[in-house]
MIFI-749771 format. One record per residue (C-alpha): x, y, z; residue in three letters. Coordinates in nm, 2 decimals, decimal comma, padded with zeros to 4 digits, m for minus. Last residue first. Layout:
{atom {X Y Z} "ala"};
...
//
This chain:
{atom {02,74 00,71 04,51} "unk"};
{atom {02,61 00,43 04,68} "unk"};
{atom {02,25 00,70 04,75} "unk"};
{atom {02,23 00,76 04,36} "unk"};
{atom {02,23 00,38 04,29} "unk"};
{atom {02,00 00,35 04,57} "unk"};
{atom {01,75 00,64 04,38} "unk"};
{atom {01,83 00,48 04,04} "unk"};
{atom {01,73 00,11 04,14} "unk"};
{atom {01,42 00,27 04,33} "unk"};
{atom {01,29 00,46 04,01} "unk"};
{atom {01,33 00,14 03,88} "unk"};
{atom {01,16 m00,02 04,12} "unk"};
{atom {00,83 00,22 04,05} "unk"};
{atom {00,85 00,22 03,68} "unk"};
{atom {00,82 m00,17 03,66} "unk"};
{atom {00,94 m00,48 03,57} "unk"};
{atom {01,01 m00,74 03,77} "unk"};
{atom {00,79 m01,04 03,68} "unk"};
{atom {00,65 m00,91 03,31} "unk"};
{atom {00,33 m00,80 03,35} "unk"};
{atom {00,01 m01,01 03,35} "unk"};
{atom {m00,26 m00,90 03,08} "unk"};
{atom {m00,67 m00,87 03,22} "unk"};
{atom {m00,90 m00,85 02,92} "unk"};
{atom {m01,26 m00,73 02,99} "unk"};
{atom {m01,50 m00,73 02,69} "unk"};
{atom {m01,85 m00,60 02,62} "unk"};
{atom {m01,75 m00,25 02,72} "unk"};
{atom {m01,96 00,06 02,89} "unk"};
{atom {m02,01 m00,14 03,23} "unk"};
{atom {m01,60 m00,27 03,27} "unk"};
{atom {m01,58 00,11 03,26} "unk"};
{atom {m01,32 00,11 03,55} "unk"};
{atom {m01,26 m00,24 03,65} "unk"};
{atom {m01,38 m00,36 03,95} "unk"};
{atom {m01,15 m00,63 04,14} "unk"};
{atom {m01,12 m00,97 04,11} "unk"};
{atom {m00,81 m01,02 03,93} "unk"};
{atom {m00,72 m00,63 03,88} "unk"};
{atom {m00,34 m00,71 03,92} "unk"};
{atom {m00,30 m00,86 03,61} "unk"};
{atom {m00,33 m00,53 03,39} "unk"};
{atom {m00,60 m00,39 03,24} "unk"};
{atom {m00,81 m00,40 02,90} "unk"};
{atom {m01,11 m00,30 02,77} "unk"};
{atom {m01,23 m00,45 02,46} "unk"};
{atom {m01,48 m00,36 02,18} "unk"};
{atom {m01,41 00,01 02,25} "unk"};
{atom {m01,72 00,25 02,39} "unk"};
{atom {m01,48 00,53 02,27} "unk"};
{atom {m01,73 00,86 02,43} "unk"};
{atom {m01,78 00,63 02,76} "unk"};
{atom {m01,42 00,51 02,79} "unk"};
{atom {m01,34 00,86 02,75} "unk"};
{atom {m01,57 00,94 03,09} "unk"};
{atom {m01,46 00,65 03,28} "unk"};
{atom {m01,06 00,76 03,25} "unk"};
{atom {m01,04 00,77 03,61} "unk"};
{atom {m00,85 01,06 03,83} "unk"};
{atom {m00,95 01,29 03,56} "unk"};
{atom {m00,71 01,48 03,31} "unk"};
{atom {m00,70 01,25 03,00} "unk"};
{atom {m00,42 01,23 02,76} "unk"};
{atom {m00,51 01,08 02,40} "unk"};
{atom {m00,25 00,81 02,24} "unk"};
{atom {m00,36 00,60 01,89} "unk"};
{atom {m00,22 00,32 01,75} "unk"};
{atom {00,00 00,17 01,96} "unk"};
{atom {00,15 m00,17 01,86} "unk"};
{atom {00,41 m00,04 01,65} "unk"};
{atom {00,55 00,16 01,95} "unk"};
{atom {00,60 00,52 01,87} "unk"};
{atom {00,31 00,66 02,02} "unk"};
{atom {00,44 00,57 02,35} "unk"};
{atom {00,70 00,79 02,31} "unk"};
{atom {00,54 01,10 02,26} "unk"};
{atom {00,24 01,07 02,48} "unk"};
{atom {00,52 01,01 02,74} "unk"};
{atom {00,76 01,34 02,63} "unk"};
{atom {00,42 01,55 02,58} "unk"};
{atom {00,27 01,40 02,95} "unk"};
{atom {00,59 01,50 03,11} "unk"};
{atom {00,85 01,23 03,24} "unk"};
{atom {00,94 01,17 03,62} "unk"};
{atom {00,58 01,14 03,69} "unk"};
{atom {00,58 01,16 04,01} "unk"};
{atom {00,77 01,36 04,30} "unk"};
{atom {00,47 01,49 04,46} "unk"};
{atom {00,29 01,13 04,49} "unk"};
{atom {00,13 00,89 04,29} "unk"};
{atom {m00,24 00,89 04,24} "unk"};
{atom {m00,26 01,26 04,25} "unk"};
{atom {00,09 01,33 04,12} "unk"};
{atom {m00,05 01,12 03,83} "unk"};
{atom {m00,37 01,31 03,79} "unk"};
{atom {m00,16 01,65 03,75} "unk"};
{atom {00,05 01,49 03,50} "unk"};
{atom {m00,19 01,41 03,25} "unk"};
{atom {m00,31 01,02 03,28} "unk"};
{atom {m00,25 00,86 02,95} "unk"};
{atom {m00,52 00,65 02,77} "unk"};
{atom {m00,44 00,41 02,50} "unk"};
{atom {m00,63 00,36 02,18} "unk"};
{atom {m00,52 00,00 02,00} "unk"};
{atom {m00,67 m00,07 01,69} "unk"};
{atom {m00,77 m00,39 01,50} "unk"};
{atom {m00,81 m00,63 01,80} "unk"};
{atom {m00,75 m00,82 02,13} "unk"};
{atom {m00,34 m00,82 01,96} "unk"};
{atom {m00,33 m00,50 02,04} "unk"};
{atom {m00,33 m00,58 02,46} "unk"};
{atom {m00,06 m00,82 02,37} "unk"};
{atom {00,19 m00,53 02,22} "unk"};
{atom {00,03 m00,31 02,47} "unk"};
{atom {00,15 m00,52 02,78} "unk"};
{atom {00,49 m00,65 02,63} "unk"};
{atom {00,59 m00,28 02,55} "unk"};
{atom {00,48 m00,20 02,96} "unk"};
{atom {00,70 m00,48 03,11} "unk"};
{atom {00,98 m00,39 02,88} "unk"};
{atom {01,04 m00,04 02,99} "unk"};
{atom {00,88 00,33 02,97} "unk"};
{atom {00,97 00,55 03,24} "unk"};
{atom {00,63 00,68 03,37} "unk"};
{atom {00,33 00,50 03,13} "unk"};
{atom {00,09 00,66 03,35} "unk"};
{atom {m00,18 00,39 03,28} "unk"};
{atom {m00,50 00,31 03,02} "unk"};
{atom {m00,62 00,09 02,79} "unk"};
{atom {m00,88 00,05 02,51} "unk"};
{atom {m00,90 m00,20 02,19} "unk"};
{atom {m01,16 m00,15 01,92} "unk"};
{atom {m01,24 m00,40 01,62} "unk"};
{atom {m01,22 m00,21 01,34} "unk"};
{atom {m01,55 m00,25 01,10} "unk"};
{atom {m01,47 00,10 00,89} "unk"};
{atom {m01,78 00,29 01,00} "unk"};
{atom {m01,59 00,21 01,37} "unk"};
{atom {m01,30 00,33 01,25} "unk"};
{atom {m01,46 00,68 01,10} "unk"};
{atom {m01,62 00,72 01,40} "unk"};
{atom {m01,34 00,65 01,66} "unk"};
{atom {m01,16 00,91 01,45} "unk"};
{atom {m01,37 01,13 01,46} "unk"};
{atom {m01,38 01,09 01,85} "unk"};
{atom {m01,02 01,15 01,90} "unk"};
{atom {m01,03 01,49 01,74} "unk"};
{atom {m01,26 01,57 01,97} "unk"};
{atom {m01,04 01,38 02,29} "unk"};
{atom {m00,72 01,58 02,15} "unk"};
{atom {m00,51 01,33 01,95} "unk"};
{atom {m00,15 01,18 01,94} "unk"};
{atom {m00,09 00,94 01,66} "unk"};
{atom {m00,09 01,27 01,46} "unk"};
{atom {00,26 01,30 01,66} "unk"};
{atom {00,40 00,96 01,56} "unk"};
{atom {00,29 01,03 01,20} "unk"};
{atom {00,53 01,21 01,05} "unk"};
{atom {00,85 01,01 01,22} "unk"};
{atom {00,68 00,69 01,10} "unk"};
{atom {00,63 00,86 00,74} "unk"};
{atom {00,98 00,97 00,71} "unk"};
{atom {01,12 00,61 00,81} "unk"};
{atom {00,82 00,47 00,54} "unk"};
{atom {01,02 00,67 00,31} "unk"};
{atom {01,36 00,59 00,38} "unk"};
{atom {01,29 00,21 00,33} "unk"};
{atom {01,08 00,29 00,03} "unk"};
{atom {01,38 00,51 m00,12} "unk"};
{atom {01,64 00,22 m00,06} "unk"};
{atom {01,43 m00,07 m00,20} "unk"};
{atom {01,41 00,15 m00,48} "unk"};
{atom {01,10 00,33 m00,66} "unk"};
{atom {01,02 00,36 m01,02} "unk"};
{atom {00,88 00,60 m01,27} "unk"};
{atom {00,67 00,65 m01,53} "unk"};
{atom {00,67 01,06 m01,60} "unk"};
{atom {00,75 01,32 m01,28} "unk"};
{atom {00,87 01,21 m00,94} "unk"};
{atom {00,64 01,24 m00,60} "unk"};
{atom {00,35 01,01 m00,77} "unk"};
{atom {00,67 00,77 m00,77} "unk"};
{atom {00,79 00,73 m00,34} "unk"};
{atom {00,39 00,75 m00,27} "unk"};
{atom {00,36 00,44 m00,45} "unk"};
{atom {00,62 00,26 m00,31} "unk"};
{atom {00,48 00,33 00,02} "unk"};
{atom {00,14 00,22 m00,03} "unk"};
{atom {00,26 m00,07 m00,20} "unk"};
{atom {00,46 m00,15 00,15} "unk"};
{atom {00,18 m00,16 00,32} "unk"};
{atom {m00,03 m00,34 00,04} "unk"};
{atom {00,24 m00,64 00,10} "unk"};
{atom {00,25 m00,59 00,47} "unk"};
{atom {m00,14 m00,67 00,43} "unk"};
{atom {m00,11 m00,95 00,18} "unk"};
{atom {00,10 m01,11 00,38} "unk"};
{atom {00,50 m01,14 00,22} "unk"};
{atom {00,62 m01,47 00,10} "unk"};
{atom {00,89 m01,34 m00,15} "unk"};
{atom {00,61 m01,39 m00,43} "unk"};
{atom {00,35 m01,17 m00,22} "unk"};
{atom {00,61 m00,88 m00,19} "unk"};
{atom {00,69 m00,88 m00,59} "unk"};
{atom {00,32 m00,91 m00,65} "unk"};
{atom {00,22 m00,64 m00,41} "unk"};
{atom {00,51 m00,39 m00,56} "unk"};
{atom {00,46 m00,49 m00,91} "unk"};
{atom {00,10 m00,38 m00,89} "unk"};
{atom {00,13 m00,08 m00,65} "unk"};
{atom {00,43 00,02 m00,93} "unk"};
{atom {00,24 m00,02 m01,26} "unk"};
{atom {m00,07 00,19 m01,00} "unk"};
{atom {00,11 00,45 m01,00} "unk"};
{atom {00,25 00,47 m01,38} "unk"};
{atom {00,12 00,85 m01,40} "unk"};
{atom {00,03 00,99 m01,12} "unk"};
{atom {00,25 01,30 m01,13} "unk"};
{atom {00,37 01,57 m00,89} "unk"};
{atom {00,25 01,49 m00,56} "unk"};
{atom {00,35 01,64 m00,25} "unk"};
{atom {00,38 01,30 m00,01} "unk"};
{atom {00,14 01,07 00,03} "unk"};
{atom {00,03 00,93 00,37} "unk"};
{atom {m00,09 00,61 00,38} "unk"};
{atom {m00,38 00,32 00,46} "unk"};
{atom {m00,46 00,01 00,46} "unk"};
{atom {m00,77 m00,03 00,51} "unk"};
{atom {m00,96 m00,39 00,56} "unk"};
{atom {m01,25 m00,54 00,46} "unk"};
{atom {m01,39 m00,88 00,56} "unk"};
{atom {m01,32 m01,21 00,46} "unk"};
{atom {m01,12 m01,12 00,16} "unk"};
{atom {m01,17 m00,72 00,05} "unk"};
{atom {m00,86 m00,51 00,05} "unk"};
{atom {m00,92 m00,19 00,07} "unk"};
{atom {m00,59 00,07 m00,03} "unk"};
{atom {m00,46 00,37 00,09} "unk"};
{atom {m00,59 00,72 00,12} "unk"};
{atom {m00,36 00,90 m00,07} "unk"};
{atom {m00,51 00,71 m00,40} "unk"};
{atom {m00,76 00,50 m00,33} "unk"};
{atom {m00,67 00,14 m00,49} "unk"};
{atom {m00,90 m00,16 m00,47} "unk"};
{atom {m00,82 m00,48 m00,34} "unk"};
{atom {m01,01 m00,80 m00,46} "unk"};
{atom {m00,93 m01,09 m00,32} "unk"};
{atom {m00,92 m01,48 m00,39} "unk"};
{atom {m01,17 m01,41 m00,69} "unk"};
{atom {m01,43 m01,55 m00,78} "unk"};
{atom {m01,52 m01,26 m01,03} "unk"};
{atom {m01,90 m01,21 m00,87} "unk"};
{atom {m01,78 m01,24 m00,55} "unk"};
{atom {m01,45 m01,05 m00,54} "unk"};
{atom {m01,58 m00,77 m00,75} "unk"};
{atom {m01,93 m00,75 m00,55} "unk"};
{atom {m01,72 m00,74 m00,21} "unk"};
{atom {m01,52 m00,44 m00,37} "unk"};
{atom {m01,81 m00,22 m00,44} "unk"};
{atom {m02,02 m00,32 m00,16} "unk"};
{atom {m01,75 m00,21 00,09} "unk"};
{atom {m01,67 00,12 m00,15} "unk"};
{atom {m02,08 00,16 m00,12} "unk"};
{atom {m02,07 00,12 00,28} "unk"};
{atom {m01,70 00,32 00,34} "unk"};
{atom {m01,87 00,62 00,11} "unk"};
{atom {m01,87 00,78 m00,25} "unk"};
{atom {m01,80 00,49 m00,46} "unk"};
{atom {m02,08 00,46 m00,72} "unk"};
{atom {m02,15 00,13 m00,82} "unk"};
{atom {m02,22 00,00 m01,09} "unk"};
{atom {m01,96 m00,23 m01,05} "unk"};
{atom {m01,70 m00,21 m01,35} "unk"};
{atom {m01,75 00,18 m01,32} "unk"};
{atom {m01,75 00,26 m00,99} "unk"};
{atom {m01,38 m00,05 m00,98} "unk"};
{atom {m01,27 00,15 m01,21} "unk"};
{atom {m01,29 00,51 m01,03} "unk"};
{atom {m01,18 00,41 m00,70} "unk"};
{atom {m00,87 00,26 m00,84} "unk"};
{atom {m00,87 m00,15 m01,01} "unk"};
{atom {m00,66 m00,40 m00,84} "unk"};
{atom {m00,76 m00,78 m00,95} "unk"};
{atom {m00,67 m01,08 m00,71} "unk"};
{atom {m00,61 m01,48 m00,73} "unk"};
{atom {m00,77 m01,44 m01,08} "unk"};
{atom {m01,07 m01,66 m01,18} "unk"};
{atom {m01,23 m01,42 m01,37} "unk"};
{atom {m01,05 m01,18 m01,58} "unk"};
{atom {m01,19 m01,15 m01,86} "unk"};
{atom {m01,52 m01,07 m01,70} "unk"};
{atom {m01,42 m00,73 m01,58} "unk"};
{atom {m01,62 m00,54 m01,82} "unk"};
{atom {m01,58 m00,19 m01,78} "unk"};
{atom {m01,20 m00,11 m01,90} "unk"};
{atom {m00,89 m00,20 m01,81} "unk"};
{atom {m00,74 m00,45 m01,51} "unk"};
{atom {m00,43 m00,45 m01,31} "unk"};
{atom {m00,44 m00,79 m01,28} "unk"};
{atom {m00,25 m01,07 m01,00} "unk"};
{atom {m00,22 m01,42 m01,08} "unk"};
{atom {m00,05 m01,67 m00,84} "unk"};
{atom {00,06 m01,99 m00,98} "unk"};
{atom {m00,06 m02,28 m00,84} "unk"};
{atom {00,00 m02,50 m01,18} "unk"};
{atom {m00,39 m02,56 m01,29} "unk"};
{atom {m00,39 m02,20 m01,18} "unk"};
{atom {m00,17 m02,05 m01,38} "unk"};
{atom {m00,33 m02,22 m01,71} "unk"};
{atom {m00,64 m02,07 m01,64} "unk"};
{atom {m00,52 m01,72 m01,52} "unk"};
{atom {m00,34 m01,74 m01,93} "unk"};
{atom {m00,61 m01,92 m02,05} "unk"};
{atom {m00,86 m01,67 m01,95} "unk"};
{atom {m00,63 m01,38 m02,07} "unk"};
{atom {m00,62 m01,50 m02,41} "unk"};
{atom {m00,94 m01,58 m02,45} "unk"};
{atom {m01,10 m01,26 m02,31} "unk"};
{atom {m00,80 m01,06 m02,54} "unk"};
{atom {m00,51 m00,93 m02,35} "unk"};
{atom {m00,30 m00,81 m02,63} "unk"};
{atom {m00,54 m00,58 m02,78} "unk"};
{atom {m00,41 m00,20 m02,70} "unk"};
{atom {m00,66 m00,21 m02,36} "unk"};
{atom {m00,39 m00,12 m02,05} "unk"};
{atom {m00,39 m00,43 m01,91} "unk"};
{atom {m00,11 m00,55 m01,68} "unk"};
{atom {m00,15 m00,92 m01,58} "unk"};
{atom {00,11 m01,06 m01,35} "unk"};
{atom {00,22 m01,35 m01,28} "unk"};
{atom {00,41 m01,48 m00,98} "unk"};
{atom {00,64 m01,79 m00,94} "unk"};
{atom {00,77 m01,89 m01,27} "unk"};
{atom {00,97 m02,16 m01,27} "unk"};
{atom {01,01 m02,35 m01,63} "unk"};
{atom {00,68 m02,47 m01,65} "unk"};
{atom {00,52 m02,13 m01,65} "unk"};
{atom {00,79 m02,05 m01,88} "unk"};
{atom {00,63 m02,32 m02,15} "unk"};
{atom {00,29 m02,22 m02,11} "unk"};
{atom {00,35 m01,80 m02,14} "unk"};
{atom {00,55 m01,94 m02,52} "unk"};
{atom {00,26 m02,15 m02,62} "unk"};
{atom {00,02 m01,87 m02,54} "unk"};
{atom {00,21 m01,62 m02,73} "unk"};
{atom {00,20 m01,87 m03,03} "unk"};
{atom {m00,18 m01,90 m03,00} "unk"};
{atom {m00,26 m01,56 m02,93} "unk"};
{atom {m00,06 m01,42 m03,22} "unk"};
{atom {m00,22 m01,68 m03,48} "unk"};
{atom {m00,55 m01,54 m03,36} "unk"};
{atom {m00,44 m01,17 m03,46} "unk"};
{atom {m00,40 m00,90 m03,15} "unk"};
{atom {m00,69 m00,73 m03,14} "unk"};
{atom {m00,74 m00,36 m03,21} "unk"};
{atom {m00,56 m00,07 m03,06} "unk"};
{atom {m00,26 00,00 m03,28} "unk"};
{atom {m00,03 00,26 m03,15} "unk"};
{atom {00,11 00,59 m03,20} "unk"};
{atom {00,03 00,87 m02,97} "unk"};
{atom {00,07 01,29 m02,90} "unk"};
{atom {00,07 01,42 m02,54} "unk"};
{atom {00,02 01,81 m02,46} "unk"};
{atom {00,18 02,05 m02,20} "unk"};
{atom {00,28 01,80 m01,95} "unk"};
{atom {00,42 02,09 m01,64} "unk"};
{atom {00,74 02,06 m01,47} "unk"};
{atom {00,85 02,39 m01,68} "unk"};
{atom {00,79 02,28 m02,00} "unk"};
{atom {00,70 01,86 m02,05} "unk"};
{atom {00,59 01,72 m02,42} "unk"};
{atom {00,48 01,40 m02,40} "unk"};
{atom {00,50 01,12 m02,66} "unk"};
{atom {00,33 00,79 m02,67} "unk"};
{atom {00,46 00,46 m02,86} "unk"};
{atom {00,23 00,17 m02,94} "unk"};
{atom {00,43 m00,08 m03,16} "unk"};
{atom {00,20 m00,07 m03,48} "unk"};
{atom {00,08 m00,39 m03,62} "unk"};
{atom {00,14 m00,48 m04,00} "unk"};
{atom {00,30 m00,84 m03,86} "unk"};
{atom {00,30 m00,93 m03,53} "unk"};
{atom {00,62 m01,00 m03,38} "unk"};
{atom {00,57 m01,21 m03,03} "unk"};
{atom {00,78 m01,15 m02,69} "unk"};
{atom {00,73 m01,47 m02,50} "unk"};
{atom {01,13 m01,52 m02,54} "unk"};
{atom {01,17 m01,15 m02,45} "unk"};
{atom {01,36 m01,24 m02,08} "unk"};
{atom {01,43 m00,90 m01,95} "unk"};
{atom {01,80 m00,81 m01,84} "unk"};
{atom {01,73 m00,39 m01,86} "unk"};
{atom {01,92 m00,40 m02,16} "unk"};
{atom {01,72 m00,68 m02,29} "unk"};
{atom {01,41 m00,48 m02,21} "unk"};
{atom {01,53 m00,12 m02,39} "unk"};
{atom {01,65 m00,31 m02,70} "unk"};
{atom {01,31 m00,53 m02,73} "unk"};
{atom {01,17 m00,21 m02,74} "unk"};
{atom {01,38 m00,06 m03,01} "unk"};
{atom {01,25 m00,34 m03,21} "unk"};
{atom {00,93 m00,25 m03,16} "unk"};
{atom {00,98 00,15 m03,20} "unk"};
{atom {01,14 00,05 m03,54} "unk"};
{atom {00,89 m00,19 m03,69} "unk"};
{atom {00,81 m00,52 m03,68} "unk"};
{atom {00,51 m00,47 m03,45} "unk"};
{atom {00,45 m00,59 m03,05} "unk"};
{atom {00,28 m00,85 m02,91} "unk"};
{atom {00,37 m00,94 m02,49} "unk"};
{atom {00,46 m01,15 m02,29} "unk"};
{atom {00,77 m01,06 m02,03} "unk"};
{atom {01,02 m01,26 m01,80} "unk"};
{atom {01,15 m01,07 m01,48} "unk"};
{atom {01,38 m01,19 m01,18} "unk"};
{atom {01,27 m00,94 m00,96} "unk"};
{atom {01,59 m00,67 m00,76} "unk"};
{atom {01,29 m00,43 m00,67} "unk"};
{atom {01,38 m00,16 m00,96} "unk"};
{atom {01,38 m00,52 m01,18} "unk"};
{atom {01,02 m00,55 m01,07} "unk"};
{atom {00,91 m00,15 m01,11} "unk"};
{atom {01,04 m00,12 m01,48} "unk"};
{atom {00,86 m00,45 m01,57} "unk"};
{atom {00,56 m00,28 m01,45} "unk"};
{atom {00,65 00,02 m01,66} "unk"};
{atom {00,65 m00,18 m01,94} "unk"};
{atom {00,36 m00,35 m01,88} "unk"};
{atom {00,24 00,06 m02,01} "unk"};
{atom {00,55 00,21 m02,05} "unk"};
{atom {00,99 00,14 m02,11} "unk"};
{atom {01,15 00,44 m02,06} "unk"};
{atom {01,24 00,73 m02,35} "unk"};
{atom {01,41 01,07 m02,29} "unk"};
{atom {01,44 01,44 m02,46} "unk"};
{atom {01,66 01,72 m02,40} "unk"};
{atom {01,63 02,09 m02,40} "unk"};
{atom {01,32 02,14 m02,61} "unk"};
{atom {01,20 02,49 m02,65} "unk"};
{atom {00,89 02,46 m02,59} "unk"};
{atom {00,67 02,76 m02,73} "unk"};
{atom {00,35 02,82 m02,56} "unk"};
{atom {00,01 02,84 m02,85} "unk"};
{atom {m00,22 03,13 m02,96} "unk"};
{atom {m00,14 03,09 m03,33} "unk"};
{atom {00,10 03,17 m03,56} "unk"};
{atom {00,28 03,43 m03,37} "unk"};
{atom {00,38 03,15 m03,10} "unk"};
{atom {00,36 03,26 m02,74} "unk"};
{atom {00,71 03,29 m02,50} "unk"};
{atom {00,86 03,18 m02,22} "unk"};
{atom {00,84 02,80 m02,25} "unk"};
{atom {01,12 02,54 m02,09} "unk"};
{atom {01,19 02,22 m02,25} "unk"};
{atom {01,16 01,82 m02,14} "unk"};
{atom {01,04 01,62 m02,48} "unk"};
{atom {00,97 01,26 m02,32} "unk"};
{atom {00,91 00,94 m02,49} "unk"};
{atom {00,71 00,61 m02,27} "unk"};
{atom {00,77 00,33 m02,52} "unk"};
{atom {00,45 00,05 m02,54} "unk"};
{atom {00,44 m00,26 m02,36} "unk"};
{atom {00,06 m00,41 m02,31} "unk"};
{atom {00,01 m00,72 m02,08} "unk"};
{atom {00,19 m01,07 m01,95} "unk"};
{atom {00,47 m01,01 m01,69} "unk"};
{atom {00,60 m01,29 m01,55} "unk"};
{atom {00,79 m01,29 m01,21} "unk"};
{atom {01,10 m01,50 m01,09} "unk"};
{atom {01,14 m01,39 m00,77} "unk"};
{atom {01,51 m01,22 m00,63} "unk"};
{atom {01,49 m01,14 m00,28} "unk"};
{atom {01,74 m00,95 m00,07} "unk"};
{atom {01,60 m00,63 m00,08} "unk"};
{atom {01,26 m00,80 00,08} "unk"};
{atom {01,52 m00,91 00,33} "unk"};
{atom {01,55 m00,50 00,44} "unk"};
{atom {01,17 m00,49 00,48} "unk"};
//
């Protein structure tokens, strides 16, 4: 993640801008002239909203950011163009419409809490005259080395169904990558995109369909991405992740922290994926990293952003969070085997003592993940490894191998078993693939009947807990 830090894309921002103006007070008292808190006001604060915000998000991630837009002549408009210059936003596809009102939306916070929100903006249609200029202008920095664009929409009449056709239109007759954050029910506008990301909600109501399940959120996103011809479609779901619906569908999923406000989320799961994408990210380490970014602002209250340096220390919280609820009792094990199975994951199973963890056994369960989507490994206790190996073994507890073993990247899931085989969970998993080390070449592998698939792995030539053990006990005896 640290060269993400270093990249600078050149991204175009085409969508909605409006000022984002807070009133922060305190209230400890009722008004005698009607049953309303007092706020006494204590300060008060504007950032850049709406595309805004997703401008906001870029330049937090060290982007190169131009930005099309229409505003009005008036004050908040031309305060607007103050707030992106200062940021250093290119405004040369930022068009003046005349009697139009620069939307502008004021919230009033007392005690952490958004009391009420007053706005004032123009909703209709941006003029023809407005779409042709702003289209001439979103043509000529397309040519001038644009590498991402990205279509915010938040439904104040600068992405008309013309405008935004030619817009994905003309990106694509230039390999550009389009990405929207889309607005409302119909979804036809944008058509053609290289991928839309509507939440739970939008994507119910642009589809039809109600998401209330893995099948009808799998329907849901499929029909987006067929219907819209799209490269993906990748809906949001708040602290459970994201889908992301190409081929198949994947989850992606993450762990919020305490959340305060979701306002501007998904400004920053947009900026996040296209700013990833543009620096020549996967799609999948780009939604990873969304996640994260995402879980950094719902934490902060009013549009916010999130550093390179805040998503690097929270994904180093989360790894150290999850590592233990990588760890699960054989019930709780079997949910989860459920709900990954209802998701499509391909299954992978192994088993061992894991004594003394070294480089023979990370090369074994990196390429035993690589057999699939999720790798479940089985750890003997400690009784059954003093009954396969001997008084003195193992040298670690169960807790301080479950532990570590849990956090490797390529292990997904750790469960202890007791018995002398681990038959009986490879009976309640029923992975896709079972796999076992080199050294069962034509022998009988335990549970090779419950699985369709046997992968044997060799280990690394010299590596193992048993001469290491030996290395320490003749380095002990030279002493």
């Amino acid at each position: 993640m640290h060269s993400y830090a270093a990249c600078t894309p050149r991204i175009l921002v085409v969508g909605d801008l409006m000022i984002d103006h807070y009133l922060w007070g305190k209230t400890e008292r009722i008004s005698p002239e009607a049953p309303v808190p007092v706020i006494d006001v204590e300060r008060e604060s504007e950032v850049l909203g709406g595309a805004g915000n997703v401008v906001n998000n870029l330049v937090s991630l060290g982007a190169r950011v131009e930005v099309a837009s229409v505003i009005g002549p008036d004050g908040n408009g031309k305060r607007l163009r103050s707030m992106l210059e200062d940021r250093g936003v290119g405004t040369q596809a930022l068009i003046v419409e005349a009697g139009r009102n620069t939307t502008r939306k004021s919230r009033v916070i007392a005690s952490h809490q958004q009391v009420v929100r007053f706005d004032r903006e123009t909703r209709k249609a941006i003029e023809p005259e407005s779409e042709v200029r702003l289209l001439q202008r979103i043509e000529r920095l397309l040519e001038e080395g644009i590498e991402t664009v990205l279509i915010s929409d938040y439904g104040k009449g600068v992405l008309t169904q013309a405008l935004t056709q030619e817009v994905i239109n003309a990106a694509k007759r230039r390999g550009i990558r389009v990405m929207v954050d889309p607005k409302g029910r119909d979804y036809g506008k944008y058509r053609g995109a290289t991928a839309i990301t509507p939440n739970r909600k939008e994507a119910s109501e642009a589809t039809g369909i109600a998401i209330v399940d893995r099948e009808s959120l799998k329907k849901a996103g499929f029909r987006l991405k067929e219907e819209l011809g799209l490269e993906r479609a990748i809906i949001t779901l708040s602290e459970e992740g994201m889908a992301i619906f190409g081929e198949e569908m994947r989850i992606i999923p993450t762990v919020a922290r305490e959340v305060y406000d979701v306002t501007g989320a998904g400004d920053t799961v947009i900026a996040t994926l296209g700013f990833v994408r543009a620096c020549g990210g996967s799609i999948d380490e780009a939604a990873r990293i969304a996640n994260a970014a995402a879980a950094v602002v719902v934490g902060k209250l009013g549009s916010a952003t999130a550093s390179w340096e805040e998503i690097i220390a929270y994904e180093a919280s989360l790894h150290e969070a999850t590592t233990g609820m990588r760890i699960q009792s054989r019930q709780t094990l079997a949910e989860t085997v459920r709900r990954l199975k209802e998701e499509g994951r391909r299954i992978v199973f192994t088993n061992g003592c894991f004594d003394i963890l070294h480089l023979g056994h990370v090369r074994y369960l990196e390429k035993a993940k690589s057999f699939g989507d999720v790798l479940i490994v089985g750890l003997n206790s400690d009784s059954s490894v003093r009954k396969l190996k001997g008084p003195e073994r193992p040298v670690n507890t169960q807790e301080d191998r479950a532990y570590i073993l849990a956090a490797l990247e390529s292990v997904d899931y750790v469960t202890i078993f007791e018995e002398e085989t681990p038959y009986e969970l490879i009976r309640m998993i029923e992975p896709d693939v079972l796999v076992k080390g080199g050294d069962y070449e034509g022998k009988d592998v335990v549970g090779s009947d419950i699985t369709g698939e046997v992968r044997l792995v060799e280990f690394v030539e010299g590596r193992s807990t048993t001469s290491l053990i030996e290395k320490m006990r003749k380095a002990k005896r030279d002493e």
